[in-house]
C-alpha atoms as an extended CHARMM CRD file, in Angstrom:
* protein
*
       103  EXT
         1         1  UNK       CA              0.0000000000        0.0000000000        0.0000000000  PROA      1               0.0000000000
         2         2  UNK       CA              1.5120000000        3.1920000000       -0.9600000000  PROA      2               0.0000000000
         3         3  UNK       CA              2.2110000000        5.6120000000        2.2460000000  PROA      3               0.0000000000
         4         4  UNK       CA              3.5030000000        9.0220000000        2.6920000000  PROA      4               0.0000000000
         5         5  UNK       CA              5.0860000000        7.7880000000        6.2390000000  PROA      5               0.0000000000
         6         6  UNK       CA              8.7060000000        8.9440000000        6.1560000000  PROA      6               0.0000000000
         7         7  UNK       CA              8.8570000000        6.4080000000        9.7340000000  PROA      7               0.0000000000
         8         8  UNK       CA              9.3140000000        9.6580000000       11.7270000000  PROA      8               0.0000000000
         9         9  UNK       CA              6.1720000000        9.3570000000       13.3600000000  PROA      9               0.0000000000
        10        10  UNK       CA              4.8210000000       12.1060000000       16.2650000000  PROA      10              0.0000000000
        11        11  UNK       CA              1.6130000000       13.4020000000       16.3610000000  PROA      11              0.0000000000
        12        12  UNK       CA              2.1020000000       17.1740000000       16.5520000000  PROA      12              0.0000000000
        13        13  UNK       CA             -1.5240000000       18.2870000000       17.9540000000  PROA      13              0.0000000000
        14        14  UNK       CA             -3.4020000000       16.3130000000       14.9540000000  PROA      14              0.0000000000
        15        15  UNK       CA             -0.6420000000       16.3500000000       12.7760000000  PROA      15              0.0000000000
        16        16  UNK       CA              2.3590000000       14.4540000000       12.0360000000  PROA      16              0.0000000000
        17        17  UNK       CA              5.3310000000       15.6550000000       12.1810000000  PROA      17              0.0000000000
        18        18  UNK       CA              7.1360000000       13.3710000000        9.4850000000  PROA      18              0.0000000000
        19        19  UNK       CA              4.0900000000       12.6260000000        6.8270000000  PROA      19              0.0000000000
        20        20  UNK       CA              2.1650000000       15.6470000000        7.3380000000  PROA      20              0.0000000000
        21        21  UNK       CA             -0.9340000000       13.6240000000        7.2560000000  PROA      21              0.0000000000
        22        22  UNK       CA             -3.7940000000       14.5420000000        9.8740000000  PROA      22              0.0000000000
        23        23  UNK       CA             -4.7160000000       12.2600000000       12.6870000000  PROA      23              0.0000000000
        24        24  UNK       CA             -8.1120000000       11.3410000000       10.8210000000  PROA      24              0.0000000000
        25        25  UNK       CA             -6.0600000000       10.8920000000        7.1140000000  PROA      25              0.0000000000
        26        26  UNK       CA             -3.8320000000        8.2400000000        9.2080000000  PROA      26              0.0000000000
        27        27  UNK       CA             -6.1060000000        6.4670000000       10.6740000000  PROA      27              0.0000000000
        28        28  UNK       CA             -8.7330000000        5.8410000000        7.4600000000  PROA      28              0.0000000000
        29        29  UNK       CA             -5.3280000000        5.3550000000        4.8090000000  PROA      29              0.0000000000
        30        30  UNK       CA             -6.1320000000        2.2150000000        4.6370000000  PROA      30              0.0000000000
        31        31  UNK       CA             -9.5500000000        2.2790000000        3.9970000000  PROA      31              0.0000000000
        32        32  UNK       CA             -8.5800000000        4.7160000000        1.2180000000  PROA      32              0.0000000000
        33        33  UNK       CA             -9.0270000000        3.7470000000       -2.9630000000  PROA      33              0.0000000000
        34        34  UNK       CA             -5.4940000000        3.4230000000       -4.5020000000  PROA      34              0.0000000000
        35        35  UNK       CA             -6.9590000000        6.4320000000       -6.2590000000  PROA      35              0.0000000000
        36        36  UNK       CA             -7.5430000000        8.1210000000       -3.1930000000  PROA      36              0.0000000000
        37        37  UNK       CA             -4.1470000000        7.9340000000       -1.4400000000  PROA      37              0.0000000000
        38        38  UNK       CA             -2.4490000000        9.0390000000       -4.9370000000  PROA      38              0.0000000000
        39        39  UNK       CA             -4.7410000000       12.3370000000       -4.4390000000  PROA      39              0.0000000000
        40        40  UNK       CA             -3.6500000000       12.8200000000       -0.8030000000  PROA      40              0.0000000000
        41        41  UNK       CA              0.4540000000       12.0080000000       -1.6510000000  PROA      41              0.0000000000
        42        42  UNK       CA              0.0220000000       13.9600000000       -4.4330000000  PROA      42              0.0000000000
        43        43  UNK       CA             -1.6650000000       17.1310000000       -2.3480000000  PROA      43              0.0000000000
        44        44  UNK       CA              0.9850000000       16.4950000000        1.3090000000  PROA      44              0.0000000000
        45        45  UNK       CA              4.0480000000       16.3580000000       -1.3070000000  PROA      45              0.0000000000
        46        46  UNK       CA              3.0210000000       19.2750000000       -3.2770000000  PROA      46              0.0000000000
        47        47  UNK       CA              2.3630000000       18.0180000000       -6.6330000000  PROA      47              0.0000000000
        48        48  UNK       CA             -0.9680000000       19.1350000000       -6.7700000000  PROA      48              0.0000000000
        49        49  UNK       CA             -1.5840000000       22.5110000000       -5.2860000000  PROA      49              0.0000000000
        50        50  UNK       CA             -4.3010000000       25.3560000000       -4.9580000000  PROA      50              0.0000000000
        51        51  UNK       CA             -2.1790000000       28.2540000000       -4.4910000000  PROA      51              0.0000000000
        52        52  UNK       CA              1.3550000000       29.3230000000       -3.1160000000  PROA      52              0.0000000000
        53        53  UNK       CA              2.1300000000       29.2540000000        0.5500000000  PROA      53              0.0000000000
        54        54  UNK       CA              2.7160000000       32.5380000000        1.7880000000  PROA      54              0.0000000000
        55        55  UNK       CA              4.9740000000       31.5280000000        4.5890000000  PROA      55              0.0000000000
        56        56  UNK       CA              7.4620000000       29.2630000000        2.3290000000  PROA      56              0.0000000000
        57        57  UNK       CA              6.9080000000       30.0900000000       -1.0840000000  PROA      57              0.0000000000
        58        58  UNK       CA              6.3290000000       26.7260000000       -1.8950000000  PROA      58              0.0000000000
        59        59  UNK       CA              2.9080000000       25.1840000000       -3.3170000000  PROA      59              0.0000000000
        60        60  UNK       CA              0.2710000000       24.4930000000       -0.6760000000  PROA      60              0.0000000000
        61        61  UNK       CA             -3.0610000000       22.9420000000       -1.2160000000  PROA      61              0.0000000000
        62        62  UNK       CA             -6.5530000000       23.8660000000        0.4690000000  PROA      62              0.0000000000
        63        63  UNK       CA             -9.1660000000       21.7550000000       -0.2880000000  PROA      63              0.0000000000
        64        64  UNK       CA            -11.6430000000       25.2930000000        0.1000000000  PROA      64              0.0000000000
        65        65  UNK       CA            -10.0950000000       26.6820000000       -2.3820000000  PROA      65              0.0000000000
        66        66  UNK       CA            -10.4560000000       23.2540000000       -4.4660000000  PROA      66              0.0000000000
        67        67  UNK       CA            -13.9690000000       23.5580000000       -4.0420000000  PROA      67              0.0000000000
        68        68  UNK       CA            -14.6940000000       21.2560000000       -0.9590000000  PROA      68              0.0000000000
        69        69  UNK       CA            -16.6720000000       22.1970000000        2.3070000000  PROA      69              0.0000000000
        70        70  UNK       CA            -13.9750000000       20.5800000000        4.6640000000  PROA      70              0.0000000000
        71        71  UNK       CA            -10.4300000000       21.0270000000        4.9110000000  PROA      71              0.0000000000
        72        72  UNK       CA             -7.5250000000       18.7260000000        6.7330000000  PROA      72              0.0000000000
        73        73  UNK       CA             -6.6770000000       21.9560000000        8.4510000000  PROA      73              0.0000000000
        74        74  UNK       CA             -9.6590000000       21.7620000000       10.4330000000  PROA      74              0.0000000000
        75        75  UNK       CA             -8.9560000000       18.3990000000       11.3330000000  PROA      75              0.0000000000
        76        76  UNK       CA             -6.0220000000       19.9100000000       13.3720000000  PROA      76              0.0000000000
        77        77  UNK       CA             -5.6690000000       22.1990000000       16.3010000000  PROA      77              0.0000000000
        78        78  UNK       CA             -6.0650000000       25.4130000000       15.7550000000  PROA      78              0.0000000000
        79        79  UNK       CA             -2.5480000000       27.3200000000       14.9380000000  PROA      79              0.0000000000
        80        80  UNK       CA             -1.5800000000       30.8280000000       15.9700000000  PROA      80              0.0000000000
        81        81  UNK       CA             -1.8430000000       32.4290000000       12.5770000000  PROA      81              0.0000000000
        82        82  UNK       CA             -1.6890000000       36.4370000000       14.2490000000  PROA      82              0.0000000000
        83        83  UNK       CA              1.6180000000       36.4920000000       12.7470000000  PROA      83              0.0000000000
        84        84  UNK       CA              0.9390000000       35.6830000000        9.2530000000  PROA      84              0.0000000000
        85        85  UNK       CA             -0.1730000000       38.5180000000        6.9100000000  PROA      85              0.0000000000
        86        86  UNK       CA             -2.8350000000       37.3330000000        4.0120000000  PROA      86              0.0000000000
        87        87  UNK       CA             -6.1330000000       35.3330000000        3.1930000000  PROA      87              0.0000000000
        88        88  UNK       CA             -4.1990000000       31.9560000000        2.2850000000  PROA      88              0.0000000000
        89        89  UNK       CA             -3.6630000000       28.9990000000        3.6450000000  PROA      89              0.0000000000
        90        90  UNK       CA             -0.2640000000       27.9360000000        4.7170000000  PROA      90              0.0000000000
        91        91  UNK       CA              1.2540000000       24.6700000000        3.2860000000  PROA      91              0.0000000000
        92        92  UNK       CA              1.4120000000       21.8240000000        5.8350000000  PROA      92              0.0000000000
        93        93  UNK       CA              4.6650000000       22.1340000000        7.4170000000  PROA      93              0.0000000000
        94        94  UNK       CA              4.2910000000       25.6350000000        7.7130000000  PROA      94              0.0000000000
        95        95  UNK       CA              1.0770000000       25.6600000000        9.7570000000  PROA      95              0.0000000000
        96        96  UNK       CA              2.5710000000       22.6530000000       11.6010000000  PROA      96              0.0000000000
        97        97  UNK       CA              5.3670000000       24.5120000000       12.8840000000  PROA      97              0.0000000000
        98        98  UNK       CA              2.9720000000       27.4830000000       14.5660000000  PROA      98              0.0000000000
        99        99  UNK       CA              2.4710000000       26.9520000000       17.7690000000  PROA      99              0.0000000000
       100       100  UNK       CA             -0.8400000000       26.2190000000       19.1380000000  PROA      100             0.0000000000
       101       101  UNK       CA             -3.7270000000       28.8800000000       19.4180000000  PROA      101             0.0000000000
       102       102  UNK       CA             -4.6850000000       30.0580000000       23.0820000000  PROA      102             0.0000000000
       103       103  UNK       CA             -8.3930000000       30.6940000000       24.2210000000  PROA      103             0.0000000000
């Protein structure tokens, strides 16, 4: 079964810290179509992308801005994002790497 796991596995308040998948993506992979995880890879690794993070430069994906109602951001705590300046997303490590939201 194809995997994103890097085997540097820590759960980083509903994220991990070596895969970048979410809590929920982990647990249902393998109840995932072979379709299915090639979307997901293809989103975490940055192949397919919505827009540009504004943190790394790099290409980010949001599934909002793909059209969904739900994205794996929300399956996360919330991240202090009072620093960040702008209306997108952040890629996956860079939201990762924010520490965790107060009140």
């Amino acid at each position: 079964m194809k995997t994103p796991c890097i085997g540097i596995c820590k759960n980083n308040e509903g994220i991990c810290m070596g895969c970048h998948r979410t809590m929920p993506e982990i647990l249902e992979w393998r109840h995932f179509t072979d379709e299915q995880r090639d979307t997901k890879m293809e989103q975490i690794q940055r192949v397919a992308s919505t827009h540009t993070c504004q943190q790394c430069g790099q290409p980010a994906y949001c599934e909002i801005s793909a059209g969904k109602n739900h994205c794996w951001c929300f399956e996360i705590n919330n991240r202090d994002t009072s620093s960040i300046q702008g209306a997108d997303c952040l890629c996956r490590s860079c939201l990762s790497k924010l520490p965790i939201k107060v009140g």
